[in-house]
matplotlib code that plots the C-alpha trace (Angstrom):
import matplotlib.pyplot as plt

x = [20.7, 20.4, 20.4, 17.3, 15.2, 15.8, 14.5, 11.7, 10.7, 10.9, 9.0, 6.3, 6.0, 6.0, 3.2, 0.8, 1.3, -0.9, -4.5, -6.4, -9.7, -7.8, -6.5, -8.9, -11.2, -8.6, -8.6, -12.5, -13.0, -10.2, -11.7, -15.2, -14.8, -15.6, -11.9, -9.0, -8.9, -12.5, -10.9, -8.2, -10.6, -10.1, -6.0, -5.5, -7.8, -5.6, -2.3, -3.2, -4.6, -1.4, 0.5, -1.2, -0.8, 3.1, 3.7, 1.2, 3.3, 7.0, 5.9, 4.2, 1.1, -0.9, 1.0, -1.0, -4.5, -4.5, -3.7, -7.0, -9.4, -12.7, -11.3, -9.8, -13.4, -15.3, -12.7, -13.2, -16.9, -17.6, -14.7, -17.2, -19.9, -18.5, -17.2, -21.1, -22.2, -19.3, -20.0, -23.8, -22.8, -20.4, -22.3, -25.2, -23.5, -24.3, -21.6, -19.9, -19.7, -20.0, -19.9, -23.0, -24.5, -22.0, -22.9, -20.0, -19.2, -19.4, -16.4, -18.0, -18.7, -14.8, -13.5, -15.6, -15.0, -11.1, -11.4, -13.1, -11.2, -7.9, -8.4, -11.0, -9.2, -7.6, -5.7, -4.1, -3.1, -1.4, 0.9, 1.2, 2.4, 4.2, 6.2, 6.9, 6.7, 8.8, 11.4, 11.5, 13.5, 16.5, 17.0, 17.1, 17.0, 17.0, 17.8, 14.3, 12.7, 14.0, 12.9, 9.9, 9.8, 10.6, 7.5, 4.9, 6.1, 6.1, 2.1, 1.5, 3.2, 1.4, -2.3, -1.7, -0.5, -2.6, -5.7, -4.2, -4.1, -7.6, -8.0, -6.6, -8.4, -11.6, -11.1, -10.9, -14.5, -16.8, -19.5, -19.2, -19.4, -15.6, -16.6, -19.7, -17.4, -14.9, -17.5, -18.7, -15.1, -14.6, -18.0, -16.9, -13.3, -14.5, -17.4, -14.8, -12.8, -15.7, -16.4, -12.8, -13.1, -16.0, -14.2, -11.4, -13.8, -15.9, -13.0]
y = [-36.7, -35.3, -31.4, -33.0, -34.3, -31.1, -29.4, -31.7, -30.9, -27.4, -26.7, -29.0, -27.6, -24.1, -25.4, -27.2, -24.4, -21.9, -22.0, -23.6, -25.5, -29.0, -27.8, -26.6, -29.2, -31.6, -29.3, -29.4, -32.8, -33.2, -31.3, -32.0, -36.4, -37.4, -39.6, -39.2, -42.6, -41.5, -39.0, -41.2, -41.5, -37.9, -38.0, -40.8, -39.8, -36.3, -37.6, -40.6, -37.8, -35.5, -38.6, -38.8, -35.5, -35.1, -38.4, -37.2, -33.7, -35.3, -38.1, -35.1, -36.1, -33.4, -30.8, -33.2, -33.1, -29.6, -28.9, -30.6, -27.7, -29.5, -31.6, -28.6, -26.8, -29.8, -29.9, -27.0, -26.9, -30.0, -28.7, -25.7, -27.4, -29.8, -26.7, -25.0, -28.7, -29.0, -25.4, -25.6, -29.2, -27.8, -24.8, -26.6, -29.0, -28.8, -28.2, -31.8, -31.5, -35.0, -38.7, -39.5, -36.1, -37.1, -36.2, -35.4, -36.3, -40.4, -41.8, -42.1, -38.7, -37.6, -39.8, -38.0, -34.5, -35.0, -36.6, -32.9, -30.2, -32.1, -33.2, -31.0, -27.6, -26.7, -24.1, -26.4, -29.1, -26.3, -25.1, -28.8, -29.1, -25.4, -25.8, -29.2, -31.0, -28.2, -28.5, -32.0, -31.1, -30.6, -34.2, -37.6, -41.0, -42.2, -38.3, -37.3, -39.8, -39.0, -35.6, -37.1, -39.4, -36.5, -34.1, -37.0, -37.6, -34.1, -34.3, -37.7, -36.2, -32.5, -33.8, -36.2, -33.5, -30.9, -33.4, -33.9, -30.2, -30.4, -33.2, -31.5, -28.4, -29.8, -31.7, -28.1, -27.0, -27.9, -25.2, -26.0, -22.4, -23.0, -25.6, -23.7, -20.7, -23.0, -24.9, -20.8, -20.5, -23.5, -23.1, -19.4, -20.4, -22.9, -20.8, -18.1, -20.3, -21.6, -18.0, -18.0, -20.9, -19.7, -16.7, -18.4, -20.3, -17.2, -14.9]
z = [23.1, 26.8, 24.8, 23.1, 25.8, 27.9, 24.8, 24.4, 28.4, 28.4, 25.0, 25.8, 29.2, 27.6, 25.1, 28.0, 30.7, 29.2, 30.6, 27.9, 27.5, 28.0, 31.2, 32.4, 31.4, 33.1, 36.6, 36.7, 36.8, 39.3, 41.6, 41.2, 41.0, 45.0, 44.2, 41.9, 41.0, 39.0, 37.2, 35.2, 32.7, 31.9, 32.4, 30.7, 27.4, 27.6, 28.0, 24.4, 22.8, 23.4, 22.4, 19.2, 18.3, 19.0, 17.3, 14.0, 14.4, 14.3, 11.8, 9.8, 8.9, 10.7, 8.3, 5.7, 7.7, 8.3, 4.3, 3.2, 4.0, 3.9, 6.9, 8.6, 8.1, 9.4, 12.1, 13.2, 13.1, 15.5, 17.8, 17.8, 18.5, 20.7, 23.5, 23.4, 24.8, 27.0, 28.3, 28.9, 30.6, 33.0, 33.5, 34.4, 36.6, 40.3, 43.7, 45.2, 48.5, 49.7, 47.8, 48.5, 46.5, 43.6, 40.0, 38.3, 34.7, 33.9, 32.7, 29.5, 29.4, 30.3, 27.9, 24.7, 26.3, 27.0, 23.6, 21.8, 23.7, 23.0, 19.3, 17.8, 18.7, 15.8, 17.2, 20.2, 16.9, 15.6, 18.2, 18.3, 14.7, 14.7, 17.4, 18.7, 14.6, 13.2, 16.4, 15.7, 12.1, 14.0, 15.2, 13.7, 14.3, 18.0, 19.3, 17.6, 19.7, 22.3, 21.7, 20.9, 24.3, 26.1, 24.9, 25.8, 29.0, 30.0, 28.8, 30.7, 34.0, 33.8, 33.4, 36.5, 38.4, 37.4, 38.2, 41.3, 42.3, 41.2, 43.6, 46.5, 46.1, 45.4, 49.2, 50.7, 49.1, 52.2, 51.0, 47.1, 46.2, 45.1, 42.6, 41.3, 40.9, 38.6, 36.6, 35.4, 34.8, 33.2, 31.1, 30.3, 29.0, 26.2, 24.9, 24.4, 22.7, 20.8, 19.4, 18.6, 16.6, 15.0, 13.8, 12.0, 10.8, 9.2, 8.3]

ax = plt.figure().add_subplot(projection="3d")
ax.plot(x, y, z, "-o")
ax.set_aspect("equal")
plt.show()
């Protein structure tokens, strides 16, 4: 069982540590929410929806999801549509340099974006259902949740950390050219992968 969970850790670490739209989505708002108590919403909508994807990939019901391809094409249509929005949003979003000038994302808003670049990525469900549901083949019974246990704790722990890093250097941007410089990044990174999408979508 230990053999398991240190698998579980290490290829769920190696699956999340890539830059991505999630993290990166994740960072932004970290750094950009005047407190990071207001950025939970964001961490904790990330961390469920990584939760629900490792569980769907070991129970195997995202092999299932992804077969239908009307589902897979509407899928990946939204997710397209969804990162545009989210990159013209971000993009368009102003510097935070005090609480008082505040006017980052609502929680509202965090919880539907954390919600679209985590589950609406078609490409993230797969390395999701690839790596960590096909892994999971080589357990059984309490050892496969462990496995399992120890994949979605690695997720939970990363996107508190990584919003916390956010956090920390978001407190050192007194000018706020730092945080205009990330929300282009930011904005940049999803429309890419929103072309990407839209290419395995056309080919």
């Amino acid at each position: 069982m230990i053999s398991a969970i240190i698998h579980g850790f290490i290829l769920a670490f190696g699956l999340i540590l890539p830059l991505g739209v999630q993290n990166v989505f994740v960072f932004n708002q970290g750094a950009t929410q005047p407190r990071y108590r207001r950025a939970f919403p964001v961490i904790l909508t990330a961390s469920l929806c990584d939760t629900l994807l490792i569980t769907l990939a070991i129970l195997g019901v995202s092999v299932l999801v992804l077969g239908i391809y009307c589902l897979k094409v509407v899928l990946l249509t939204v997710g397209i549509i969804f990162l545009f929005y989210m990159g013209y949003m971000i993009w368009r979003s102003k510097a935070v340099t005090t609480a008082s000038d505040a006017k980052a994302l609502s929680p509202k808003k965090q919880i539907v974006f954390a919600a679209s670049v985590s589950l609406l990525n078609p490409h993230a469900i797969m390395d999701t259902v690839g790596v960590i549901g096909t892994s999971s083949l080589s357990y059984s019974g309490t050892t496969r949740m462990a496995f399992a246990l120890a994949c979605i704790i690695t997720s939970w722990l990363w996107f508190f950390s990584l919003a916390f890093v956010g956090r920390q250097v978001g407190r050192l941007n007194n000018s706020g050219k730092f945080i205009v410089w990330l929300n282009k990044t930011s904005a940049l990174i999803m429309w890419v992968t929103a072309f990407y999408l839209l290419y395995l979508l056309l080919v």
